[in-house]
DSSP file (Angstrom, degrees, kcal/mol; ACC not computed):
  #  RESIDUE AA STRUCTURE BP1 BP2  ACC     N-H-->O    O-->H-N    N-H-->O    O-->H-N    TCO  KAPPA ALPHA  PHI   PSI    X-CA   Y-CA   Z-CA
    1    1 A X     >        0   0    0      0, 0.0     4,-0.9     0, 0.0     0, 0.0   0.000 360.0 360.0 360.0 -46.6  -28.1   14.1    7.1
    2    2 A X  H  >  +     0   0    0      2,-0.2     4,-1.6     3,-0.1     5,-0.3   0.833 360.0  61.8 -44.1 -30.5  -29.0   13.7    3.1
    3    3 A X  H >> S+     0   0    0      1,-0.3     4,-1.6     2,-0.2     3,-0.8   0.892 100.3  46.9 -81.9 -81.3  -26.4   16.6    2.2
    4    4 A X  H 3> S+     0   0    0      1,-0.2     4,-2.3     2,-0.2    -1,-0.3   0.676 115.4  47.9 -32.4 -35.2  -23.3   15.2    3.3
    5    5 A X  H 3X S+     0   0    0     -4,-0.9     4,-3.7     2,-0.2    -1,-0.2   0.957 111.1  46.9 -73.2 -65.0  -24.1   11.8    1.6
    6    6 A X  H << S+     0   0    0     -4,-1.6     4,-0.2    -3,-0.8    -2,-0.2   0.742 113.4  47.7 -63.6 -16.8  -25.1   13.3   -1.6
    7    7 A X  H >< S+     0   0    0     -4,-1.6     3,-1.9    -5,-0.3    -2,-0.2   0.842 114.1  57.0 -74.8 -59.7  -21.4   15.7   -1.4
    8    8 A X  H 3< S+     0   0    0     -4,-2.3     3,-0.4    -5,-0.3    -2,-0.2   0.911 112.9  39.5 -35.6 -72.8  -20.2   11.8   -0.5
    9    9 A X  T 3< S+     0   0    0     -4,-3.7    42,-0.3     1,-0.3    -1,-0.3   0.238 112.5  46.3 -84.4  11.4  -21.6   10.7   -3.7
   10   10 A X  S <  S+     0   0    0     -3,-1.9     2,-0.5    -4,-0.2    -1,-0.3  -0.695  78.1 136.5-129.8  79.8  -20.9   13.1   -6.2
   11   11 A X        -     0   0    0     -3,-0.4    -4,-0.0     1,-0.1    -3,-0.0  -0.982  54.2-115.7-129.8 124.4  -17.2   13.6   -5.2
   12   12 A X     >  -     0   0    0     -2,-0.5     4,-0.8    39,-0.1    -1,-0.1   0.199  13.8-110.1 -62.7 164.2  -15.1   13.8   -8.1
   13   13 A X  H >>>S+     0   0    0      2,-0.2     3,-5.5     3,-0.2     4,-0.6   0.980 119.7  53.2 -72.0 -82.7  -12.3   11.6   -9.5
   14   14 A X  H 3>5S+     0   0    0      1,-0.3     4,-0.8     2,-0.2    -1,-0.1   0.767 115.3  40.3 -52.0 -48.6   -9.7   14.5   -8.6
   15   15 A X  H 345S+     0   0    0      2,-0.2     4,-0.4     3,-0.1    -1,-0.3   0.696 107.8  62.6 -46.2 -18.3  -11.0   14.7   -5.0
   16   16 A X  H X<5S+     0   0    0     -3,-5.5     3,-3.3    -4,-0.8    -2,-0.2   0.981 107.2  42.6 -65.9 -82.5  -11.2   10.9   -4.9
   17   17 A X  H 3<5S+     0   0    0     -4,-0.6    -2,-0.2     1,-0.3    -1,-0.2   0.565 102.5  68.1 -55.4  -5.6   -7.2   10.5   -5.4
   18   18 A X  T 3<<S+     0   0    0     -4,-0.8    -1,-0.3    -5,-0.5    -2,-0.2   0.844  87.7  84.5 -84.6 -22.1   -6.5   13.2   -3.1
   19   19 A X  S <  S-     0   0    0     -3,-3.3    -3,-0.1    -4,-0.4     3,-0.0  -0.030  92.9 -95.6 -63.2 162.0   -7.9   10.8   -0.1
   20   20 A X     >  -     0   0    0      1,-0.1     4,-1.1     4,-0.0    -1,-0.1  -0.058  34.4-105.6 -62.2-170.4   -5.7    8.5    1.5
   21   21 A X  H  > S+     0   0    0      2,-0.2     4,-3.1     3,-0.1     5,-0.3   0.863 124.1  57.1 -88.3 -31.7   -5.8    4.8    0.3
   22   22 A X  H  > S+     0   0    0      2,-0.2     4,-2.1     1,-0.2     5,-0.3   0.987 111.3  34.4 -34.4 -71.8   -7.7    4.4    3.7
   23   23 A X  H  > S+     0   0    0      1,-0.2     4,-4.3     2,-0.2     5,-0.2   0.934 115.9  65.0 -68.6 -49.5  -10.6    6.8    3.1
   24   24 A X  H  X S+     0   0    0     -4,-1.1     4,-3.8     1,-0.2    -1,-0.2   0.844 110.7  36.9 -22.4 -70.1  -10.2    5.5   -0.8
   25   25 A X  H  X S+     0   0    0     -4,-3.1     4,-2.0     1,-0.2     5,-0.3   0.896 113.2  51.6 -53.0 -51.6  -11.3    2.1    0.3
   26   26 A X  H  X S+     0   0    0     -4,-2.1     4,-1.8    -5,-0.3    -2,-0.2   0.962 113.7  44.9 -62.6 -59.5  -13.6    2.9    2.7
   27   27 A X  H  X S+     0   0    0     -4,-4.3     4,-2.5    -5,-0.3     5,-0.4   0.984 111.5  59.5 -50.2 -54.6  -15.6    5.3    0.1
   28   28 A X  H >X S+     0   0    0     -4,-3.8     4,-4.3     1,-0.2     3,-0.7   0.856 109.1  37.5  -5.7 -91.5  -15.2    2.6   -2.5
   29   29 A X  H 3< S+     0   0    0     -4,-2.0    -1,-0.2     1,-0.2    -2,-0.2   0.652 117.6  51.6 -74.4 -32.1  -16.9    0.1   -0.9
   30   30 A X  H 3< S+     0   0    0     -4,-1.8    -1,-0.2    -5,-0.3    -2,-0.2   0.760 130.6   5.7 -67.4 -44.6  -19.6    2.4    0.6
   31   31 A X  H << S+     0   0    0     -4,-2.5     2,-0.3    -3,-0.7    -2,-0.2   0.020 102.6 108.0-142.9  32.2  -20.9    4.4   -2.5
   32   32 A X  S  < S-     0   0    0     -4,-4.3     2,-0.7    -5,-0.4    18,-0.2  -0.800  75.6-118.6 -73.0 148.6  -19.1    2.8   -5.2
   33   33 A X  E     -A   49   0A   0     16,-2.8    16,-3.3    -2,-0.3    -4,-0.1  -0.810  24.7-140.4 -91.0 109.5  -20.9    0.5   -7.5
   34   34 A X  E     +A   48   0A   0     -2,-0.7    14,-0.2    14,-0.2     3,-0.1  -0.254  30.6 171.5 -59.8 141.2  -19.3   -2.9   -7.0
   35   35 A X  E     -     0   0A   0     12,-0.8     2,-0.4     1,-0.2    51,-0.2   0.589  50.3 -60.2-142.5 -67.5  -19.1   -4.3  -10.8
   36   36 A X  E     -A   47   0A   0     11,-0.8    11,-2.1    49,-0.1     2,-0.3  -0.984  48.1-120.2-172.8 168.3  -17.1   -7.4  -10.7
   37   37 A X  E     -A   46   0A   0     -2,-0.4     2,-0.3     9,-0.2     9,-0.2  -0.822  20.7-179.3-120.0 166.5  -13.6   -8.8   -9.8
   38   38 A X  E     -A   45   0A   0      7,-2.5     7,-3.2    -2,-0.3     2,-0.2  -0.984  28.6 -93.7-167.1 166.7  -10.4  -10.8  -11.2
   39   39 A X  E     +A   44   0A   0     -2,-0.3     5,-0.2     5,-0.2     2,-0.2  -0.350  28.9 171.7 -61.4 123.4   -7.3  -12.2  -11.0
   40   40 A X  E >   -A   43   0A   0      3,-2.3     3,-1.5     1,-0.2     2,-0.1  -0.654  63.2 -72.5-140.7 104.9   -4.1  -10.6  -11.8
   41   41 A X  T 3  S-     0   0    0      1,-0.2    -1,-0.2    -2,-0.2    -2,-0.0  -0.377 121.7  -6.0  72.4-137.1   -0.6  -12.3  -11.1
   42   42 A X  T 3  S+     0   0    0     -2,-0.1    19,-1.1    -3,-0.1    20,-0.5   0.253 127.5  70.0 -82.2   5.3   -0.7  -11.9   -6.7
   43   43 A X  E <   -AB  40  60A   0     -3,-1.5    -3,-2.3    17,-0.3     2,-0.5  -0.877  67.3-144.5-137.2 163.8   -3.7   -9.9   -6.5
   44   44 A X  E     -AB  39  59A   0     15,-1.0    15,-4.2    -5,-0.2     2,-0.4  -0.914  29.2-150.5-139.0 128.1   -7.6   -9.9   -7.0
   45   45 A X  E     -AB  38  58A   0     -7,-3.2    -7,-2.5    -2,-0.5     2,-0.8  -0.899   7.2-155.2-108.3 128.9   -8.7   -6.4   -8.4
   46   46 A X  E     -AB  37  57A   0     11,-2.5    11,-4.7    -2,-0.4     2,-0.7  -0.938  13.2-133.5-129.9 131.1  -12.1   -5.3   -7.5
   47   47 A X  E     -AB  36  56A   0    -11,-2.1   -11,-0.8    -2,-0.8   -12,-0.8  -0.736  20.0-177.4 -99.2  92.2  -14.1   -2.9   -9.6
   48   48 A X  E     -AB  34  55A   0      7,-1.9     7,-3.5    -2,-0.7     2,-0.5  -0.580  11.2-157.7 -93.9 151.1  -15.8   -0.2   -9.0
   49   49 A X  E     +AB  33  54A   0    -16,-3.3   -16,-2.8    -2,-0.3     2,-0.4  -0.798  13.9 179.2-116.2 135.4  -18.0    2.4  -11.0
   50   50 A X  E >   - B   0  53A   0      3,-3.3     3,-1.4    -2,-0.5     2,-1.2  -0.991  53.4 -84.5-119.6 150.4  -18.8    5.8   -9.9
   51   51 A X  T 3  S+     0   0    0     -2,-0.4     3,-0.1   -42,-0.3   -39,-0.1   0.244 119.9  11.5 -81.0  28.0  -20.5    7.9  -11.5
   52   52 A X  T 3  S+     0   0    0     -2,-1.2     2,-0.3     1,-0.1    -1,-0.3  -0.343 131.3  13.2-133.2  43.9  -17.7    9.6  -14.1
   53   53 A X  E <  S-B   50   0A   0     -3,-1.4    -3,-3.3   -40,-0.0     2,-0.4  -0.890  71.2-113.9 175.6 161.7  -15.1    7.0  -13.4
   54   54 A X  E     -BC  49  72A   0     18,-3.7    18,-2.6    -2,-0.3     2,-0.3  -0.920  15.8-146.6-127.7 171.8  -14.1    3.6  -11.9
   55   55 A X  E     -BC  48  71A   0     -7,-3.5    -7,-1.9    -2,-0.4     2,-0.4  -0.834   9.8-157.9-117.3 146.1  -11.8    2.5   -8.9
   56   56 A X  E     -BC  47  70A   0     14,-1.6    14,-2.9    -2,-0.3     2,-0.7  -0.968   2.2-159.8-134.7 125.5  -10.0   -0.4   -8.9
   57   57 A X  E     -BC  46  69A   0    -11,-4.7   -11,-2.5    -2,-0.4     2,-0.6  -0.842   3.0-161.3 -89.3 114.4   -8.9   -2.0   -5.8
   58   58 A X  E     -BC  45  68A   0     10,-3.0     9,-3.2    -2,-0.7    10,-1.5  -0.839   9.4-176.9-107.7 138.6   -6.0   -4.5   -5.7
   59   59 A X  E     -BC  44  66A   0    -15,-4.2   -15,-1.0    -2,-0.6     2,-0.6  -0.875  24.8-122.0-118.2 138.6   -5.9   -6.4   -3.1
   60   60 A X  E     -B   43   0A   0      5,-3.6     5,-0.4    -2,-0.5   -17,-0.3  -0.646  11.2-147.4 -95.6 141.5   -3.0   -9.0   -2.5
   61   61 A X  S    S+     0   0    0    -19,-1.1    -1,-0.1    -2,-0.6   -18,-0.1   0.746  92.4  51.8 -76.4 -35.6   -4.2  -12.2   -2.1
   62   62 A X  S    S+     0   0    0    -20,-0.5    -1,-0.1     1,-0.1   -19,-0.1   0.966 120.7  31.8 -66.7 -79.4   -1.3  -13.5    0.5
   63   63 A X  S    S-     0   0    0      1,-0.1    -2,-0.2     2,-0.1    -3,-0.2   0.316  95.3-133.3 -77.2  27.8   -1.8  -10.4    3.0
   64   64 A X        +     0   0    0     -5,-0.1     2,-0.3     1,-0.1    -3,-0.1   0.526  64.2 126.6  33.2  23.4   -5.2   -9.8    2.6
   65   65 A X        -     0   0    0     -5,-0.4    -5,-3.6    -7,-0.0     2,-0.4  -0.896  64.1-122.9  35.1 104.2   -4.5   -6.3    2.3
   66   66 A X  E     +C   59   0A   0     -7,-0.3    -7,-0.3    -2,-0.3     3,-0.1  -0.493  32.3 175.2 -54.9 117.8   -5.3   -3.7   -0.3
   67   67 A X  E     +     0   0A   0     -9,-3.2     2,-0.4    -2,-0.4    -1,-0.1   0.811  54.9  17.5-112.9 -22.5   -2.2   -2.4   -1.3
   68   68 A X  E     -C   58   0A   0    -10,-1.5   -10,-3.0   -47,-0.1     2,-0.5  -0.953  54.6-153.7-164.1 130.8   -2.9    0.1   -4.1
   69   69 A X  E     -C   57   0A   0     -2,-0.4     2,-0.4   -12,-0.2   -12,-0.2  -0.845  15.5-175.7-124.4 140.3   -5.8    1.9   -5.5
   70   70 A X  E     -C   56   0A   0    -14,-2.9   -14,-1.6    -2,-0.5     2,-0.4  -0.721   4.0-168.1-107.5 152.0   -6.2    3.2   -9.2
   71   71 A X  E     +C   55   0A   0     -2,-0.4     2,-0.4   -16,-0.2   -16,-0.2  -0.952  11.4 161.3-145.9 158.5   -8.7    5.1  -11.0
   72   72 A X  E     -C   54   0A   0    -18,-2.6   -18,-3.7    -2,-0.4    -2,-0.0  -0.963  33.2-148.1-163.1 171.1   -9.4    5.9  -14.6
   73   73 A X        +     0   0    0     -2,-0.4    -1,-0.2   -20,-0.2     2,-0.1   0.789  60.5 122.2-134.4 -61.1  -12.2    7.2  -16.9
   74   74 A X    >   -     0   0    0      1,-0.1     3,-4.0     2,-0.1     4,-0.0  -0.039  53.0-158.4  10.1  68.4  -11.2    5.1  -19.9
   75   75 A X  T 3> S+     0   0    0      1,-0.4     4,-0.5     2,-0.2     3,-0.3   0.766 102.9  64.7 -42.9 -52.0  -13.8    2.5  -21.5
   76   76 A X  T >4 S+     0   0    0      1,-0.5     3,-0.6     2,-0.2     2,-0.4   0.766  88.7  62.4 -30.2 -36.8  -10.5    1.2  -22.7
   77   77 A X  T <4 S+     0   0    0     -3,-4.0    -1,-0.5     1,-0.3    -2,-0.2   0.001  95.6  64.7 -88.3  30.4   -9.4    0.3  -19.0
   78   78 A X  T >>  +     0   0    0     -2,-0.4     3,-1.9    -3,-0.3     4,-1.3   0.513  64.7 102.2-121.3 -34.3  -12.4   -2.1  -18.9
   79   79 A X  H <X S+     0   0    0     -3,-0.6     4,-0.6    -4,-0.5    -2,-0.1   0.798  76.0  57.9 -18.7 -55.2  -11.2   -4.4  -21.4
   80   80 A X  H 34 S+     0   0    0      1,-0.2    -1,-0.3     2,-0.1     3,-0.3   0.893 114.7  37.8 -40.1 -63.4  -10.1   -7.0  -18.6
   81   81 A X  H X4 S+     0   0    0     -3,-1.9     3,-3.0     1,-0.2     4,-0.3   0.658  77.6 100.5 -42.1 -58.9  -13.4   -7.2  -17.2
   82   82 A X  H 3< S+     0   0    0     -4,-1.3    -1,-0.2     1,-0.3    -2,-0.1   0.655  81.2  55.8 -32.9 -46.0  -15.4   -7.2  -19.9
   83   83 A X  T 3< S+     0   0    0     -4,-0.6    -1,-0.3    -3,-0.3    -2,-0.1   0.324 114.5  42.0 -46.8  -4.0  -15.8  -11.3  -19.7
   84   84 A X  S <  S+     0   0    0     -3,-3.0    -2,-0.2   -48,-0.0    -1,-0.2   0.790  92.2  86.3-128.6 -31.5  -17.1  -11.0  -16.0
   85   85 A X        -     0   0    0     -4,-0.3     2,-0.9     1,-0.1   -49,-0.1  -0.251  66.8-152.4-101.0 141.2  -19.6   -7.9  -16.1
   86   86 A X        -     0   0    0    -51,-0.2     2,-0.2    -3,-0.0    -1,-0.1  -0.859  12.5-147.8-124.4 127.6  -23.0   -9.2  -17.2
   87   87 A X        -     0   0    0     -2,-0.9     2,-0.0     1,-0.1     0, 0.0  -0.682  28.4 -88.8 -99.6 153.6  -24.8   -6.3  -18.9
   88   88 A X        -     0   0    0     -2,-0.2     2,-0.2     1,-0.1    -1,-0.1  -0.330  42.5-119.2 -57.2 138.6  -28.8   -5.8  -18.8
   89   89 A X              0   0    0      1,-0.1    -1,-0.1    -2,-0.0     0, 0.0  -0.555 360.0 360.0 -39.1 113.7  -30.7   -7.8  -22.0
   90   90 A X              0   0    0     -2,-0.2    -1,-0.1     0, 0.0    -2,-0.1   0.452 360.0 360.0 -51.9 360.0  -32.4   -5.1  -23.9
């Protein structure tokens, strides 16, 4: 039962986007590390880290519904966030 979980959790960015947006979510939330959310426009984007990338879910705020899932390796791509994530105090 550990192997399949540890295959789960070191599953690569290019295997990630090959899932549906189902299985996408569902992994996400399961062995992604939840990091924070926000506001954009008609959706609330929730942010997740794995470990060489993060997923971002937006979910629209009227249908309660996940409509579209991104991912990106980019510090750059944090920028949004950066105001909500509270990093450890040396």
């Amino acid at each position: 039962m550990d192997q399949p979980e540890k295959n789960l959790r070191s599953v690569s960015q290019c295997e990630f986007n090959s899932l549906s947006n189902k299985d996408k979510i569902i992994l996400s939330s399961l062995l992604g590390k939840f990091l924070t959310s926000r506001r954009e426009g008609e959706y609330i984007l929730k942010l997740y880290q794995f470990s060489a990338y993060y997923v971002e879910l937006w979910q629209c705020k009227k249908e309660d519904e996940i409509l579209h899932v991104r991912t990106f390796t980019s510090i750059n791509e944090l920028d949004p966030y950066l105001d909500k994530i509270e990093l450890p105090t040396p």
